[in-house]
C-alpha positions in Angstrom: -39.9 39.3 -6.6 -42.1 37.4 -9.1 -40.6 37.7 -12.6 -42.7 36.9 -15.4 -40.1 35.7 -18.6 -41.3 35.2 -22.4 -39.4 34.4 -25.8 -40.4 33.5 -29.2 -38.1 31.3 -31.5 -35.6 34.2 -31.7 -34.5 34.1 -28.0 -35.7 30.4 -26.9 -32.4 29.5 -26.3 -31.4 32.6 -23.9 -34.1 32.5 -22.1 -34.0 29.3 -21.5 -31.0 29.7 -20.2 -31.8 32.7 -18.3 -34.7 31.0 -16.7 -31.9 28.4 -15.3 -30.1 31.1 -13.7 -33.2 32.9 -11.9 -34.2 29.8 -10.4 -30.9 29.7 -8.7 -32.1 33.0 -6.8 -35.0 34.2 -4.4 -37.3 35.2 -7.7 -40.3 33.4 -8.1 -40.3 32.7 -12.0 -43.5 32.5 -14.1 -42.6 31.3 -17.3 -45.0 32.1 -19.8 -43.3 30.3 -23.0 -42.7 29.5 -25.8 -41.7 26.1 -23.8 -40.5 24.4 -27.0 -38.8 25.7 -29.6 -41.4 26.4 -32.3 -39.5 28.5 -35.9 -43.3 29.5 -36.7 -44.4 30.6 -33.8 -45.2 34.8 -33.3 -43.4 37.4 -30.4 -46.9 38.6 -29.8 -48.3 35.3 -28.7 -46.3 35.8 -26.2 -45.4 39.4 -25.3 -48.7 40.2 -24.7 -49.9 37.8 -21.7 -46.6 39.0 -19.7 -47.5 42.5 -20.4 -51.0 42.1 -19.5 -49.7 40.6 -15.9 -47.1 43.0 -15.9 -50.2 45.9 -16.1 -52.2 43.8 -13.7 -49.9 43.4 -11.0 -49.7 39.6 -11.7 -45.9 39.6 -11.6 -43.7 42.4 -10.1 -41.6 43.0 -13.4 -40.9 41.0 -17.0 -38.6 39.6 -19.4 -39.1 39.1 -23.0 -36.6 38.2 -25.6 -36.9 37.8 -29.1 -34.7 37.8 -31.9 -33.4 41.4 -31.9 -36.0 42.9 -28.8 -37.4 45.5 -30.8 -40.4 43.5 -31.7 -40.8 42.7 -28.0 -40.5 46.0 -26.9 -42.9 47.5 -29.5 -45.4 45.0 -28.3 -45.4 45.3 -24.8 -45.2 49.1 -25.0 -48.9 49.3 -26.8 -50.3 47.2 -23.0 -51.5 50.4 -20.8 -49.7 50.2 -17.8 -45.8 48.6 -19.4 -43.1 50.7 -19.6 -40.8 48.3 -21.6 -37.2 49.2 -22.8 -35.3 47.7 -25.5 -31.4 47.0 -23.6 -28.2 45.9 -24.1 -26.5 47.9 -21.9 -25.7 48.1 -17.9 -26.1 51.6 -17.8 -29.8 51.7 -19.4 -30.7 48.3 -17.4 -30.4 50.6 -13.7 -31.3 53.6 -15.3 -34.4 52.2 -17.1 -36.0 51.1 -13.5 -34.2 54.3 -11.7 -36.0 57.1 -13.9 -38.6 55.3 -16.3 -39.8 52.9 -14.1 -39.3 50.3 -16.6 -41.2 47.0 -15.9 -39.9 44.9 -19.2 -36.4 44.4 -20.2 -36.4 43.1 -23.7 -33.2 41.6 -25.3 -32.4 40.1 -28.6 -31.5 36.4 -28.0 -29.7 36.9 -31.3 -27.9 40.3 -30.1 -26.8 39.5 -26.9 -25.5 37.1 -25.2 -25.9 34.8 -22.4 -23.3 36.4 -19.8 -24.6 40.3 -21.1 -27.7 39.2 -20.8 -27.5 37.6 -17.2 -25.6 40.9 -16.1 -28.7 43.1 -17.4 -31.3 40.7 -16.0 -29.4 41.3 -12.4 -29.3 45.0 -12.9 -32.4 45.0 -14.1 -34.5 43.3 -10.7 -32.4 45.2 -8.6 -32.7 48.4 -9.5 -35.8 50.5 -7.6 -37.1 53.3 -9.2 -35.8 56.5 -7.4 -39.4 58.2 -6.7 -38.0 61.2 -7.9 -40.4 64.7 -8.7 -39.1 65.0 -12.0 -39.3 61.1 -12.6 -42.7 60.9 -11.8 -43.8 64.2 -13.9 -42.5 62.8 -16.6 -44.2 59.5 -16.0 -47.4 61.3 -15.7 -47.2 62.6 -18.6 -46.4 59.7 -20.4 -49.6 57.7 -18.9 -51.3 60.6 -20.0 -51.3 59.6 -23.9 -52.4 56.1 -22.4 -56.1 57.3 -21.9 -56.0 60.1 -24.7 -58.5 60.3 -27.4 -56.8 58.5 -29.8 -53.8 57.6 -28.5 -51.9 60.8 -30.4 
């Protein structure tokens, strides 16, 4: 699988560190920065090129940290096409992929840590979405407000 990761200051460190421990693996990992640790730099910079190869098929799922993960997950939710979930728990890394088809995980490099955060990573890639009727009614209707007339 080609996993696309990001970070701004608030989670260099972990993904850094996270980025370590993929490479160790059969994922192909397309780092998209920030590659130095920058205390002015802006999630957005970043959050939006991996969810724009997310969308586009560029890489097969993403990663973004930043300081708490709700910043990255708001960004990357407002790319047509990301389904982005803010996690810090096993349960919701599976489950996010299983029914929501989640593409994004997004942590807090100041909320979790580096042994959390490499468990949810793994739960994360290898979890498949399930396919399921209901699942992808719901998903419908969820791409629905994608393309509606002013995005209700």
């Amino acid at each position: 699988m080609r996993i696309g990761i990001v970070t701004d200051h608030g989670g260099f460190a972990l993904k850094e560190e996270i980025v370590k421990r993929l490479e160790g693996t059969s994922h192909e990992v397309v780092d998209l920065g920030a590659h130095t640790l920058n205390q002015g730099d802006d999630y957005p910079d970043f959050v939006i090129p991996l969810a724009r190869a997310v969308a586009e098929g560029k890489v097969d799922r993403g990663i973004a940290v930043c300081g708490s993960g709700v910043g990255a997950s708001v960004c990357a939710n407002k790319i047509a096409g990301v389904r982005a979930g803010l996690i810090h728990d096993h349960f919701s890394a599976r489950q996010g992929v299983e029914d929501d088809h989640m593409n994004i995980i997004c942590m807090g490099g100041r909320t979790v840590g580096p042994e959390v955060a490499w468990d949810l990573v793994q739960t994360f890639l290898a979890a498949e979405f399930s396919q399921a009727e209901r699942h992808l009614r719901r998903l419908g209707k969820v791409a629905a407000l994608e393309s509606a007339p002013g995005k209700q």
